[in-house]
C-alpha positions as CSV (number, residue, x, y, z in Angstrom):
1,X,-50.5,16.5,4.3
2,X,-49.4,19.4,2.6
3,X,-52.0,21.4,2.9
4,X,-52.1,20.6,7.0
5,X,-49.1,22.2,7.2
6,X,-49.5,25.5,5.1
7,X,-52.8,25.7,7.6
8,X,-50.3,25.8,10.5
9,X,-47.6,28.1,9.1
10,X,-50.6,30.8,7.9
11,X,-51.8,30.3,11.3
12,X,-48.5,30.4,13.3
13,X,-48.2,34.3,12.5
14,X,-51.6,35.1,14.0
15,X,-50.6,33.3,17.4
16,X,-47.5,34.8,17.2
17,X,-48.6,38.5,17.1
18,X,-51.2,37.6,19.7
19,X,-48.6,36.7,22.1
20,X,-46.4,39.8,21.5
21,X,-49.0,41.7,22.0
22,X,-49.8,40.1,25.2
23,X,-46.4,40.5,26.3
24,X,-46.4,44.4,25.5
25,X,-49.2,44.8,27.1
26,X,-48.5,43.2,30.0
27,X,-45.3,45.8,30.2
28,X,-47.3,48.7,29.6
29,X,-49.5,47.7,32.5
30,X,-46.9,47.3,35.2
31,X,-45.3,50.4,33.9
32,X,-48.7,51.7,34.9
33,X,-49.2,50.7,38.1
34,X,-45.6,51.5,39.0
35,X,-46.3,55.1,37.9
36,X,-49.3,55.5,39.4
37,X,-47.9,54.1,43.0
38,X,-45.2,56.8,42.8
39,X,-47.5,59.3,41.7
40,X,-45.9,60.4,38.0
41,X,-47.1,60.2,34.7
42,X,-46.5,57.5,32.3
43,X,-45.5,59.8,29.9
C-alpha cells in the first residue's frame, strides 16, 4: 500500500502543473482575443 501511494504523490505534481498551465493559458487567450477586438497589441 505504500508504494500506491508514493505512485500518487509523484504523480500528483505532473497533474498539477498540467492544470496551471491550462489555466494560464486560458488567460493569455482571452487576453488575446480582447486585444485583438479592440485592435491593440498584447504587448
Amino acid at each position: 500500500m505504500t508504494t500506491f501511494f508514493m505512485t500518487l504523490y509523484i504523480l500528483m505534481w505532473p497533474v498539477m502543473a498540467l492544470v496551471v498551465l491550462i489555466i494560464l493559458s486560458i488567460g493569455v487567450y482571452k487576453d488575446f482575443r480582447e486585444a485583438k477586438a479592440e485592435g491593440r497589441m498584447v504587448v
